[in-house]
Structure formats: C-alpha cells, structure tokens
VOBA-1610 file (N, C-alpha, C; in pm, whole numbers, padded with zeros to 5 digits, always signed):
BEGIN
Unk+16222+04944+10230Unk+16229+04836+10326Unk+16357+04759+10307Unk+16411+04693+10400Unk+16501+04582+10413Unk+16526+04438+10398Unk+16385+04448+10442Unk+16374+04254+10459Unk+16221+04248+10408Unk+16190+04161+10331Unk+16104+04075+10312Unk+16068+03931+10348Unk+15942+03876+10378Unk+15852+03731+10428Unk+15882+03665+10325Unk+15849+03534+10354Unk+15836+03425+10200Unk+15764+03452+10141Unk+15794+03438+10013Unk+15679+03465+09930Unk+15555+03384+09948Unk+15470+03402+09952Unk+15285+03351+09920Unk+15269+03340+09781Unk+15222+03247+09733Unk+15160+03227+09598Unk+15003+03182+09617Unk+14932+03241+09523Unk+14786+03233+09540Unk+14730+03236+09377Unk+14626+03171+09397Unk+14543+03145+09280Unk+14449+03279+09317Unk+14436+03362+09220Unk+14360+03480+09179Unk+14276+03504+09045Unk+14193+03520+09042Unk+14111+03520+08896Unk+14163+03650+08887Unk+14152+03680+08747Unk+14262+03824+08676Unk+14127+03889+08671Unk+14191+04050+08729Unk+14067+04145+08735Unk+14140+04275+08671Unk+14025+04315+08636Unk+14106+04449+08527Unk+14146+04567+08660Unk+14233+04612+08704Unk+14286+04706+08779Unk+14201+04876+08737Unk+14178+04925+08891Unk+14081+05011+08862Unk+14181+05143+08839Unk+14285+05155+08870Unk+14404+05247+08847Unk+14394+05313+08990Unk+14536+05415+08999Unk+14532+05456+09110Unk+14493+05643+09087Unk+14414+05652+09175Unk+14367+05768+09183Unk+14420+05909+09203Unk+14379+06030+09095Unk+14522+06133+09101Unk+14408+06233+09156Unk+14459+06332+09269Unk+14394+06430+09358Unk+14470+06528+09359Unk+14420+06611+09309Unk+14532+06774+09315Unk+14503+06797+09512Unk+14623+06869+09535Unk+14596+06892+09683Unk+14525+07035+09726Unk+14500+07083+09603Unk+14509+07251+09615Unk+14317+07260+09612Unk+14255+07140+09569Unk+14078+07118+09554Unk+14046+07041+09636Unk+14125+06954+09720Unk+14090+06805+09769Unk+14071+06799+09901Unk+13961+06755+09949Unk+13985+06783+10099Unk+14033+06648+10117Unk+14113+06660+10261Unk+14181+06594+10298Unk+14120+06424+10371Unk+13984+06444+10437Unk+13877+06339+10399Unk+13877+06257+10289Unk+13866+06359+10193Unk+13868+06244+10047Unk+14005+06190+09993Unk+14074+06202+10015Unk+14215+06152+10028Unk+14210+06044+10072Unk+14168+06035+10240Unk+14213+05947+10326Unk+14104+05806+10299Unk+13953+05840+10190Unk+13902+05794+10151Unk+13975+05689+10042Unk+14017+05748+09928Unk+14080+05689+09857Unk+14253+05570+09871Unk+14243+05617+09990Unk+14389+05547+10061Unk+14271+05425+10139Unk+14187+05422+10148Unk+14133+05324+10196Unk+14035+05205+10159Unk+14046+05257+09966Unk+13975+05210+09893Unk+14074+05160+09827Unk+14180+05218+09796Unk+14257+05160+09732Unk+14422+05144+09774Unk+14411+05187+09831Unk+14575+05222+09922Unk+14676+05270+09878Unk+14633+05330+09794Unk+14770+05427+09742Unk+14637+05548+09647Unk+14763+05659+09660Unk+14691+05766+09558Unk+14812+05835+09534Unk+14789+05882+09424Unk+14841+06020+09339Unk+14823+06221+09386Unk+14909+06263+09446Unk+14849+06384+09513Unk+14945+06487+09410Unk+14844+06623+09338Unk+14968+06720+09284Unk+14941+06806+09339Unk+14972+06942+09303Unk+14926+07071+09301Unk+15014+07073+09452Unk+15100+07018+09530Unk+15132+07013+09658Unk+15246+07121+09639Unk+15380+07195+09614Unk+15455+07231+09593Unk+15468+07302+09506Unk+15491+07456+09477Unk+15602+07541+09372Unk+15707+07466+09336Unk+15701+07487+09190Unk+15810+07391+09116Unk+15968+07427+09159Unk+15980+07617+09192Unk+16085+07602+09277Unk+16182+07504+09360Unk+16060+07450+09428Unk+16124+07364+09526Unk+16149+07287+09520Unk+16132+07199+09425Unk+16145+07049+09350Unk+16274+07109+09275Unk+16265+07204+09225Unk+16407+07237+09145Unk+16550+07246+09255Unk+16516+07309+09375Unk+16584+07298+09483Unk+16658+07189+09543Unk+16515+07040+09616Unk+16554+06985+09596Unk+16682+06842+09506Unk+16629+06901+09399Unk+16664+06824+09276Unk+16802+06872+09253Unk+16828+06993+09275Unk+16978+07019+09251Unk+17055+06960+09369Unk+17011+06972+09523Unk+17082+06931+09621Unk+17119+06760+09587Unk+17040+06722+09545Unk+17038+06575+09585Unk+17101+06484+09443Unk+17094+06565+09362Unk+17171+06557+09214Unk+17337+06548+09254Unk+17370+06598+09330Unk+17453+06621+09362Unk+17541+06512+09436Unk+17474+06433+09523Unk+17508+06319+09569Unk+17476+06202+09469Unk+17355+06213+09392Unk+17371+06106+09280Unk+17425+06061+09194Unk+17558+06225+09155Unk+17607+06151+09069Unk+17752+06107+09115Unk+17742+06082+09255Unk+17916+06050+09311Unk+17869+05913+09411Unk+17713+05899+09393Unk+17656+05726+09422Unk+17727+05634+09341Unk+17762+05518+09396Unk+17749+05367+09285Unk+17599+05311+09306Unk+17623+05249+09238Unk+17490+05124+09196Unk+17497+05036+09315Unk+17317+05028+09336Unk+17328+04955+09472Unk+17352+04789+09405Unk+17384+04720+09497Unk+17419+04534+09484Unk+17332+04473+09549Unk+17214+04457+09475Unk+17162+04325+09503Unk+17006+04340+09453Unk+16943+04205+09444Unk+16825+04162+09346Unk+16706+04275+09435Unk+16735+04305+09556Unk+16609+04385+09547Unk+16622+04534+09573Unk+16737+04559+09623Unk+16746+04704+09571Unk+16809+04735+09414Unk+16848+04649+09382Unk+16850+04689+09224Unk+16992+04705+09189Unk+17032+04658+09014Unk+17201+04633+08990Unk+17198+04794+08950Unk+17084+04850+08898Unk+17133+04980+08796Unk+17053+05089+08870Unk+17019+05083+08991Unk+16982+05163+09058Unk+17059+05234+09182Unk+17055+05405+09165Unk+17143+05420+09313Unk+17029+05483+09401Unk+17090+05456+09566Unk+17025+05504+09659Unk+17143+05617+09758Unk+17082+05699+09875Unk+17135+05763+09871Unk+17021+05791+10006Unk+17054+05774+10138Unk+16952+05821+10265Unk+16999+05930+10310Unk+17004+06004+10450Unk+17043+06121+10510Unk+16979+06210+10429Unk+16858+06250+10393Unk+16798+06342+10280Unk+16836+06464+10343Unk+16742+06475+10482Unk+16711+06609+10545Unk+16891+06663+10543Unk+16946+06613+10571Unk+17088+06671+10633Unk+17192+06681+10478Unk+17169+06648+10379Unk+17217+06687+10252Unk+17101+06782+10214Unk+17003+06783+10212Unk+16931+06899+10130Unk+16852+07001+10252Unk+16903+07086+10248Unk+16775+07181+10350Unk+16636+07180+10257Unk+16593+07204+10140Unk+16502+07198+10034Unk+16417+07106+10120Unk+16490+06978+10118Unk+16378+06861+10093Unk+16312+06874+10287Unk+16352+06962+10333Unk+16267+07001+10493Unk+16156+07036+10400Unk+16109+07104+10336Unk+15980+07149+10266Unk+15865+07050+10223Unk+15925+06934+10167Unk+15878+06847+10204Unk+15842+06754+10262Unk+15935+06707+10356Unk+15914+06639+10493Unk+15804+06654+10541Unk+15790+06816+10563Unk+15694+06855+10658Unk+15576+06943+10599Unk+15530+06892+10479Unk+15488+06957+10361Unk+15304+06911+10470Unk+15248+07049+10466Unk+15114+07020+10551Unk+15032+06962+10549Unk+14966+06916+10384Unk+14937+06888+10338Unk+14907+06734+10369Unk+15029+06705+10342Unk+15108+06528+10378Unk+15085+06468+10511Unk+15157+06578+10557Unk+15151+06559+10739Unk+14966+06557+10793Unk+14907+06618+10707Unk+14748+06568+10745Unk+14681+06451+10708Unk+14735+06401+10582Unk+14709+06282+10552Unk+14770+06200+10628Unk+14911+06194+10645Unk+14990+06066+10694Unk+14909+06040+10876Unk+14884+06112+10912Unk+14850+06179+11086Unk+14726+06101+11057Unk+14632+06169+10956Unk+14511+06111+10968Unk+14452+05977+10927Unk+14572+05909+10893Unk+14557+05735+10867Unk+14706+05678+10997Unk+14766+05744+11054Unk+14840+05663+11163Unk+14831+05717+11289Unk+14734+05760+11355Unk+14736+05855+11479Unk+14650+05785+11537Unk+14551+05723+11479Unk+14473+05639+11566Unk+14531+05541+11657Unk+14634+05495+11641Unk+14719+05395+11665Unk+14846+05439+11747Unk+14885+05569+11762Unk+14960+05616+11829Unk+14940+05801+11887Unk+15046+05821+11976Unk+15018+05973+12021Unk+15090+06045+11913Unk+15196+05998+11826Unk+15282+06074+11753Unk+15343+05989+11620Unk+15311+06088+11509Unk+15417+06021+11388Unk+15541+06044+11391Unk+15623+05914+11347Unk+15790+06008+11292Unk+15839+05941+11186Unk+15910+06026+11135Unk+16006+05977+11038Unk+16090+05880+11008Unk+16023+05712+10940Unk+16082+05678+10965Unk+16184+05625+10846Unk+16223+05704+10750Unk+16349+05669+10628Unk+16300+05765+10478Unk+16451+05844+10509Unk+16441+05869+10356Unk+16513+05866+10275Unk+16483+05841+10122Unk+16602+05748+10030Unk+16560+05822+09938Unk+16687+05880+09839Unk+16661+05907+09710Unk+16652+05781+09594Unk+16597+05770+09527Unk+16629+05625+09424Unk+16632+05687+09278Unk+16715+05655+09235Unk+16733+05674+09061Unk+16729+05563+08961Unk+16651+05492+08921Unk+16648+05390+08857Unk+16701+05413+08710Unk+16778+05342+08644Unk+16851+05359+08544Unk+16801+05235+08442Unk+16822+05345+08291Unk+16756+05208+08187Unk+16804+05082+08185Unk+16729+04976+08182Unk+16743+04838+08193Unk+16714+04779+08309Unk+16684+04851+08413Unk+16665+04792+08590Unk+16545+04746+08540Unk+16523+04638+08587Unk+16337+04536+08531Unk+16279+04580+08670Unk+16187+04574+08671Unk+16080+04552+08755Unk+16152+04452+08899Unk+16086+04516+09047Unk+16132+04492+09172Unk+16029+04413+09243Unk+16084+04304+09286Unk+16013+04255+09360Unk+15888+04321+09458Unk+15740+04239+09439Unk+15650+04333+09502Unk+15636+04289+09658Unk+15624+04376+09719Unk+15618+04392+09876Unk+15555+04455+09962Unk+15556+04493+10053Unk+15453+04616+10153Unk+15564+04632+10219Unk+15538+04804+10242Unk+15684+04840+10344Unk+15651+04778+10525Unk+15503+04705+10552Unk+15510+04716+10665Unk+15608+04564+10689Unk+15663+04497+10562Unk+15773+04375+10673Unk+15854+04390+10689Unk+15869+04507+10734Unk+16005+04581+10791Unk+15999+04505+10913Unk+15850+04478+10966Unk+15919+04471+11155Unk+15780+04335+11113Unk+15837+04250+11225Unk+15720+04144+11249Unk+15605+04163+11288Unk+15526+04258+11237Unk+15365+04245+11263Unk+15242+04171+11217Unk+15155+04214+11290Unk+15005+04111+11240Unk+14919+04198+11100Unk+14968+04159+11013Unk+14888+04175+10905Unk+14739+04236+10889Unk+14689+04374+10845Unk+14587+04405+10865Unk+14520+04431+11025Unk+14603+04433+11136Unk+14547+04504+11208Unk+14539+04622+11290Unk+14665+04665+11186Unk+14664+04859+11214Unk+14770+04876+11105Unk+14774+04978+11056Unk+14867+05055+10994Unk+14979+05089+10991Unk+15085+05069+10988Unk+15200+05096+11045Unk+15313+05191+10984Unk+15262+05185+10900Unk+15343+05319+10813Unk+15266+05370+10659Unk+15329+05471+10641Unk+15259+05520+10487Unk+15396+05595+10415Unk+15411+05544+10311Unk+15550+05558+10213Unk+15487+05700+10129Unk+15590+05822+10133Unk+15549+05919+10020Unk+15669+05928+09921Unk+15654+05903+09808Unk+15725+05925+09687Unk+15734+06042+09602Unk+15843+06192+09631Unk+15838+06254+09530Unk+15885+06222+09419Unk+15778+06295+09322Unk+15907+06293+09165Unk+15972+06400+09147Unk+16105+06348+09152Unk+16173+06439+09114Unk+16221+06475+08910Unk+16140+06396+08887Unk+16111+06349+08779Unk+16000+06320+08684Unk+15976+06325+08600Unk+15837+06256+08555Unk+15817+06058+08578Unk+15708+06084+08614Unk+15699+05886+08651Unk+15603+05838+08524Unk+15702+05770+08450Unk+15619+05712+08330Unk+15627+05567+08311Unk+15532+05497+08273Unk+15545+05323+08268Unk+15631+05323+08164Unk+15721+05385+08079Unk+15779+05362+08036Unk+15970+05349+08124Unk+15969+05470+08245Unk+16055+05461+08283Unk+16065+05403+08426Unk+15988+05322+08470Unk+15987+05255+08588Unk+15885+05314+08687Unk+15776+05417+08696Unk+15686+05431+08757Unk+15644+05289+08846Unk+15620+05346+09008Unk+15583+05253+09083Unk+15476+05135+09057Unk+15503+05055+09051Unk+15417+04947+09047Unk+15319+04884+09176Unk+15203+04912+09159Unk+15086+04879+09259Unk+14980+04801+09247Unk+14969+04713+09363Unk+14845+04652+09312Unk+14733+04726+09362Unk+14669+04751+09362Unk+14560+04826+09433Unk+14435+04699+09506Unk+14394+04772+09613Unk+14332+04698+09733Unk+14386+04593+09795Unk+14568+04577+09758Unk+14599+04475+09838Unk+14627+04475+09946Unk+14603+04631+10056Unk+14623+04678+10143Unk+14502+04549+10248Unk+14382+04528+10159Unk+14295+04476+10259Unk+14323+04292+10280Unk+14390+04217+10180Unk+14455+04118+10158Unk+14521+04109+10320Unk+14459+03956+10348Unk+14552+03944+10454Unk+14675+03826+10432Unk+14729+03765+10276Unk+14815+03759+10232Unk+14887+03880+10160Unk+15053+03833+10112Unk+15117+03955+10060Unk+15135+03848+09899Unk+15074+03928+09798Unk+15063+03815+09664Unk+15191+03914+09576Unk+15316+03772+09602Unk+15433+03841+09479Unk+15389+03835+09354Unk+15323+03763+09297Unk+15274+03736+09132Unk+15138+03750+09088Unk+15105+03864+09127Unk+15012+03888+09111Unk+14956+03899+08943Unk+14845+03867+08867Unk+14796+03895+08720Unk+14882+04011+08710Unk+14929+04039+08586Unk+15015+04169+08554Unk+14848+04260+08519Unk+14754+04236+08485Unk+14646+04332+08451Unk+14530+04378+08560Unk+14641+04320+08631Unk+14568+04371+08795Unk+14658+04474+08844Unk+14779+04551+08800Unk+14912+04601+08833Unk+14874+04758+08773Unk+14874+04832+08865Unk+14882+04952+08767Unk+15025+05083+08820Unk+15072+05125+08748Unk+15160+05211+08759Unk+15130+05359+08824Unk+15199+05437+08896Unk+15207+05541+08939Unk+15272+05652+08858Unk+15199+05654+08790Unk+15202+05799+08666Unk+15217+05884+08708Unk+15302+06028+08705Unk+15259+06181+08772Unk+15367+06253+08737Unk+15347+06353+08685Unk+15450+06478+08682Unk+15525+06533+08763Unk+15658+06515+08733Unk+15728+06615+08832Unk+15653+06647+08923Unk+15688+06681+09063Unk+15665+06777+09176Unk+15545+06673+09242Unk+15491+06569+09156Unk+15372+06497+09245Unk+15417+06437+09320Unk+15312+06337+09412Unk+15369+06273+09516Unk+15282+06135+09498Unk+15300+06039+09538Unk+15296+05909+09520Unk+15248+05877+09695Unk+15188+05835+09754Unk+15107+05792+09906Unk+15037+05662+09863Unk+15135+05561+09967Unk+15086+05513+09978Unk+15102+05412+10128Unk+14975+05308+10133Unk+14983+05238+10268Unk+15078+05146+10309Unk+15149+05127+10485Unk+15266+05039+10466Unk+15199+04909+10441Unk+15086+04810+10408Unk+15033+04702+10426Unk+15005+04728+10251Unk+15006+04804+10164Unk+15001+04786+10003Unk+15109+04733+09953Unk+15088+04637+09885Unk+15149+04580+09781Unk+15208+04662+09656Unk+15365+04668+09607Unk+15386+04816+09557Unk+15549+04720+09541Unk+15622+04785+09389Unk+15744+04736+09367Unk+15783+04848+09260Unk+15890+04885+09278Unk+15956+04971+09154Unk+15969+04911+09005Unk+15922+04993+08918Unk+15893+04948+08762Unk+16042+04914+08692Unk+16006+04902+08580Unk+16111+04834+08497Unk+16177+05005+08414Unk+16277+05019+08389Unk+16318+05131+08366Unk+16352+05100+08188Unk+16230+05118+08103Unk+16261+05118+07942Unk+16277+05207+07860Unk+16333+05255+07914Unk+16353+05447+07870Unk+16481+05446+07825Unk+16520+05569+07785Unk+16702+05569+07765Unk+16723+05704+07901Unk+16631+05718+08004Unk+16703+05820+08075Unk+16617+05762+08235Unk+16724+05833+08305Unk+16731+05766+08464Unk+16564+05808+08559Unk+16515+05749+08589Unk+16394+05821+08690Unk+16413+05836+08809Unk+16358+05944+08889Unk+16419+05966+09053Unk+16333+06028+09118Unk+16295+05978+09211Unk+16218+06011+09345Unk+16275+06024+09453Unk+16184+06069+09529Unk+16255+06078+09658Unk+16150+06044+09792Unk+16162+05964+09827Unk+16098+05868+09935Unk+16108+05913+10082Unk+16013+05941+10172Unk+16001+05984+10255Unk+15891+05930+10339Unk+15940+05835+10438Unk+15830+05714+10491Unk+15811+05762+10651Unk+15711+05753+10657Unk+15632+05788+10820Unk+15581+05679+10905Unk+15604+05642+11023Unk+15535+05542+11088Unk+15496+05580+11234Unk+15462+05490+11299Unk+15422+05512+11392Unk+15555+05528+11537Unk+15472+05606+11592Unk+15580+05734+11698Unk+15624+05597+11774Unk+15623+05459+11843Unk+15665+05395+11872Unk+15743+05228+11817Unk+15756+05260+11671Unk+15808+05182+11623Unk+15977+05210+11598Unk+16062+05077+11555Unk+16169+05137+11541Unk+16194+05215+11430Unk+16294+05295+11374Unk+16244+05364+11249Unk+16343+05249+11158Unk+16304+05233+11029Unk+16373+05203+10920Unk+16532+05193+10943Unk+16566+05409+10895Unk+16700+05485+10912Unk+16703+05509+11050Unk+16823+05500+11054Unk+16872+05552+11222Unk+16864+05712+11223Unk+16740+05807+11207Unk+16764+05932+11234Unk+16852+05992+11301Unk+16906+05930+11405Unk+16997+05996+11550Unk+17136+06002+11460Unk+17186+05920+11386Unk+17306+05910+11343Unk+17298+05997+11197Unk+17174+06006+11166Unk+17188+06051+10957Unk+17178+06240+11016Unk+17088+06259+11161Unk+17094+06385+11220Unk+17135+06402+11329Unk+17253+06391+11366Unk+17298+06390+11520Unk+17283+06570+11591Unk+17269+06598+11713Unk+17198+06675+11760Unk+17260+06820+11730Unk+17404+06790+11689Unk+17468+06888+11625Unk+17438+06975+11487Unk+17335+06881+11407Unk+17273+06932+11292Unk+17121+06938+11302Unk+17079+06858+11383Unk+16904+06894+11420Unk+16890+07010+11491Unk+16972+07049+11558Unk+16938+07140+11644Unk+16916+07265+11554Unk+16932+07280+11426Unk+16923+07400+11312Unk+16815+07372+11261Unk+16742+07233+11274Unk+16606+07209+11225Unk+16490+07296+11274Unk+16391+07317+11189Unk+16261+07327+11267Unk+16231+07269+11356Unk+16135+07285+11520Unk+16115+07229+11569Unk+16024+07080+11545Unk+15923+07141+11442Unk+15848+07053+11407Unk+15891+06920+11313Unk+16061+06935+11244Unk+16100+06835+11204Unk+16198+06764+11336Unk+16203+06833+11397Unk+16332+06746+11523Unk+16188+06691+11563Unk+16083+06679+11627Unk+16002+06624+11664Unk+15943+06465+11537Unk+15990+06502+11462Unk+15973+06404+11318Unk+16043+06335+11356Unk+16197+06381+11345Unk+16294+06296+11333Unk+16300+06176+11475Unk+16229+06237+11558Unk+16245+06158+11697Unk+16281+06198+11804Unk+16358+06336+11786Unk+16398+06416+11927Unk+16225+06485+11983Unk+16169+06366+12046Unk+16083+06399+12156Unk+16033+06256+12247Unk+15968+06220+12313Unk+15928+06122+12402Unk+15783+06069+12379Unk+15734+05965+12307Unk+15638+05920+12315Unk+15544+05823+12379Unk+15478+05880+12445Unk+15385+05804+12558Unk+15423+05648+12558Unk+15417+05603+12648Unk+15484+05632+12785Unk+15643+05563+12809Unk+15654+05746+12797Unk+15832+05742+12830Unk+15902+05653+12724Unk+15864+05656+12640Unk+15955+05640+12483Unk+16048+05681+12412Unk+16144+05678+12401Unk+16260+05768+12323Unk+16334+05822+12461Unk+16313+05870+12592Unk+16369+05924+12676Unk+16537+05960+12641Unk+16605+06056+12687Unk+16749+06100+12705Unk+16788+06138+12873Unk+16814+06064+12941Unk+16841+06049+13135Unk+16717+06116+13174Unk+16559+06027+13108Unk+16475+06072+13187Unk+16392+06198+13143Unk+16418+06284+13056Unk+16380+06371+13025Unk+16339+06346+12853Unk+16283+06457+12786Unk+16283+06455+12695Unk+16432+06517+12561Unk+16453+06452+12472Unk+16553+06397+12413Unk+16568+06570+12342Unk+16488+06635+12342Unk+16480+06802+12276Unk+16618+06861+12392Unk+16588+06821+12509Unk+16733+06906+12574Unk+16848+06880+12506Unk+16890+06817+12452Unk+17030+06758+12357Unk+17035+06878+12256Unk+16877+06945+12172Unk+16928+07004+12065Unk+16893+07197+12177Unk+16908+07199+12308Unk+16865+07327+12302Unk+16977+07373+12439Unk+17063+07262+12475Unk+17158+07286+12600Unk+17282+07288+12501Unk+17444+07367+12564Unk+17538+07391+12494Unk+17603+07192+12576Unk+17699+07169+12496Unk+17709+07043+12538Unk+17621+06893+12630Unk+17693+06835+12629Unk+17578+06707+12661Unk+17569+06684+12793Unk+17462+06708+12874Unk+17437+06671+13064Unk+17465+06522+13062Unk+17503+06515+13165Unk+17518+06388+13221Unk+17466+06316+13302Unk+17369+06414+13416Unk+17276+06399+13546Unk+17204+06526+13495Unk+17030+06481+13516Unk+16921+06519+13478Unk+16813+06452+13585Unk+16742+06509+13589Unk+16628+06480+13648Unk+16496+06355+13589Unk+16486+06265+13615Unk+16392+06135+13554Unk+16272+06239+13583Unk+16164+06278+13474Unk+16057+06290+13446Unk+15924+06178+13385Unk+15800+06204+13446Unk+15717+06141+13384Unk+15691+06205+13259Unk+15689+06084+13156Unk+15618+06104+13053Unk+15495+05977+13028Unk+15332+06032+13000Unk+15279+05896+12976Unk+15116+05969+12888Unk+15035+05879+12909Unk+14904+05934+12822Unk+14859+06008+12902Unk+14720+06078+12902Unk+14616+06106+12980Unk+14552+06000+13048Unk+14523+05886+13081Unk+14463+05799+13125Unk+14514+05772+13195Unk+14659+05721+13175Unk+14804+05674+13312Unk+14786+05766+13397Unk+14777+05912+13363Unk+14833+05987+13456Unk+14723+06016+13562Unk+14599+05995+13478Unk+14472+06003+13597Unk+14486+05895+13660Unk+14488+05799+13648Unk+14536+05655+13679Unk+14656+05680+13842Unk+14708+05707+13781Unk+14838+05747+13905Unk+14800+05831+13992Unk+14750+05982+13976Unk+14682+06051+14033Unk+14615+05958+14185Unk+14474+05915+14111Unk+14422+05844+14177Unk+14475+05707+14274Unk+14555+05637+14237Unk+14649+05539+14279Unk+14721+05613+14462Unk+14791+05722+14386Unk+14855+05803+14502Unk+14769+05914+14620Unk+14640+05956+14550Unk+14529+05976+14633Unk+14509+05862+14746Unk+14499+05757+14704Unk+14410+05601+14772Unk+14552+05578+14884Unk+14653+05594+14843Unk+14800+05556+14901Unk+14811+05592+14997Unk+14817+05755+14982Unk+14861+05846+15089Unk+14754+05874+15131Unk+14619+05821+15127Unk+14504+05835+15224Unk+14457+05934+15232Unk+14422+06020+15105Unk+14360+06129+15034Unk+14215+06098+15015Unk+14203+05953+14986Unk+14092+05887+14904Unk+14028+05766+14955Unk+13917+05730+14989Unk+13886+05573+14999Unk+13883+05526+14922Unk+13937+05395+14896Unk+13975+05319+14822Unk+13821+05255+14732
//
C-alpha cells in the first residue's frame, strides 16, 4: 500500500493470539481455506509449487535486487529494497500469478462483489538485518472505503525465502479483519508472525491488520507480493505502463485478463469502445473502432425490454 488513515488508538484487553493457520494446498479443499480467511484473515498455504519454480523465480528477480537501493522512508523501510514490474522482469513469476490454486481462493472471497478479479500490484521486498518492525495497516486504505463492508482486495506473499520471526516474518493480528477500527498498537501477544518455508505463500485479507517484521538475523528475507482486487477498482501499480501491450501481448491470455486488458461490467476499462484485448491481438494501434456494449446480465435484459416497449414490440 501507499497511504495510510490516522492512526486509532484503542483500549484492548491482551488476548493470547490463536496463530495463523498453515494448509498444505495439495489436501485442502479450497472451502476450508476460504473458511480460515474468514476466521482469521490470513492463512499460511504450502505444497502450492515445485521448488523449481521458486528457484526460477528467485534467480530472475535476484537479479534486479541486487542493482535496487534502499527504499526512503519510515514505512517502506531504510534497509529494505523494493522492486514492482514482477510479471515483465520474470516470466517464472507468471506461474505464480496465476497459480490455480490462489486464483480459487482469491475469486472465491472477491467475486461476490464483482464480475472480475485483477491484478492489482506486485513488489518484490527484501528486508535487510536491522529494518524493525513496520507500521501495522490493512492494504484496503489504499482507496477511501467503508470499512467492513466488502472486501476489496487479498495480498499473496511468496517466500522466496524462509519466513522466520527471527528475520522479519509478516506480522498479523488475526481477526482484525472483523474490527471496524484499524488498531496500530495493538498488545504485542496478540501479534503473531507468518512462519513458512520457502515456496509457501502467505494470504491474506485487504481489511487485516498485517506489518512487516523486524529483520534480527544477519541475512536478508524476500518475498514476493502479489495483490488482487476487485475488477473495478483502481489498481495499486499502473499495469498498462509496468506491461504495455507490446509485452502483454506474449502473455497468457488468462494473465492479460489479470493485468486488466479486458472490460468490466459495465463498460469498464474500455479502449474506443471495445474491449482493451484488441491492442494485444491487432498489428499497430486503431484509431476508429466501433463503440460496443459491454454490461451485466440484468442491464442487458433490462435494455432488451426497454427497446421492446420503445419500438412498440411490447406493452408497456
């Protein structure tokens, strides 16, 4: 996230933290997942990926980390680097983007709320020894919404690394997803860390309370962050610019549809009227196109009927 609210301070009686819950993906149905994201708002998912591919990743993106500086400032961190444009530096990390698994969970806690998920930011982070502990937050104050009354995004964290409370593992409060304050100071024994081996993944809700750990290790920790929201919000990253149509167009279809090259009800995202996929499948850019409807099922019966009654098809 970018921006954070004022802080809230609240009187809380200290409760022992129930920890966050670890689910191999390879036993788990995907129900009980979406269970545990709703009990507690964040979970632990492994078994998701061949270590291959984490090794893949990890070399691509290694690569830009070590020609990063240190980001500037108190909440992205003095000894931490970041590093966005994932998909378009690593082909690898497409594997996870669109890892199936994920995409059933993330769909099946933000779809209620919209016709389509997309992509909305991904950041490598390397936290380096001595970075303390990050201010706690929820990724949903990215945009001015109403607190607790839909979902608005869900943050996935690979490790590219092992996540240990010794080296800055995510910091969570658990059930503060249902809180309709956001509590920065929360009891530290209400706080529990996001533990997991290499190749796991870290899920959690944009309305959870969640801050990057203190890094007391002598060696760097790194994830790789990959946040989903809803098909009509703005995104985080400017996808159009980190993938301009010249490099999406080599994507899977099913990630250009991530990234935003498509139209979401009603008539969202449009490119002169049409849907924004002609950019990655015509040789240069049209200029005059044809305005198409795009809208739900309901509008369109809606209209249907409207233009029946009009043109005197129908009694009114």
């Amino acid at each position: 996230m970018n921006a954070i609210s004022p802080a809230t301070a609240k009187t809380v009686p200290a409760a022992a933290a129930t920890g966050v819950r670890t689910l191999s993906a390879a036993s788990t149905p995907v129900e009980d997942v979406h269970a545990a994201l709703k009990r507690d708002g964040a979970v632990v998912l492994t078994d998701l990926v061949p270590g291959e591919v984490i090794d893949r990743v990890d070399a691509d993106l290694s690569a830009y980390l070590d020609r990063t500086p240190f980001c500037e400032g108190n909440f992205f961190g003095w000894k931490t680097r970041r590093h966005a444009s994932v998909l378009a530096k690593s082909r690898a990390s497409h594997d996870l983007c669109a890892n199936p698994f994920i995409l059933d969970v993330v769909k099946g806690m933000l779809l209620p709320w919209c016709d389509s998920i997309q992509l909305s930011g991904t950041q490598t982070i390397q936290i380096h020894p001595g970075e303390p502990e990050q201010l706690l937050h929820a990724d949903e104050e990215l945009w001015p919404v109403e607190r607790g009354r839909m979902e608005y995004q869900m943050n996935v964290v690979w490790a590219l690394s092992d996540f240990t409370a010794e080296n800055g593992a995510t910091r969570i409060l658990p059930g503060s997803h249902k809180d309709p304050e956001i509590e920065r100071l929360p009891d530290d024994s209400r706080i529990v860390q996001a533990e997991m081996p290499r190749g796991s993944a870290a899920v959690w809700l944009g309305s959870t309370v969640h801050g990057g750990g203190a890094n007391r290790s002598a060696a760097p920790r790194t994830g790789l962050s990959m946040a989903y929201c809803l098909g009509w919000l703005r995104q985080a990253e400017n996808q159009y610019l980190a993938n301009p149509p010249e490099i999406a167009k080599t994507y899977s279809r099913e990630l250009q549809e991530l990234i935003g090259y498509n139209v979401h009800n009603p008539n969202l995202g449009c490119f002169e009227g049409q849907d924004p996929r002609i950019l990655l499948e015509m040789d240069g850019r049209p200029d005059i196109l044809t305005f198409k409807d795009y809208m739900p099922e309901w509008a369109a019966e809606l209209l249907e009927e409207f233009c029946a009654i009009r043109d005197g098809k129908k009694a009114a």
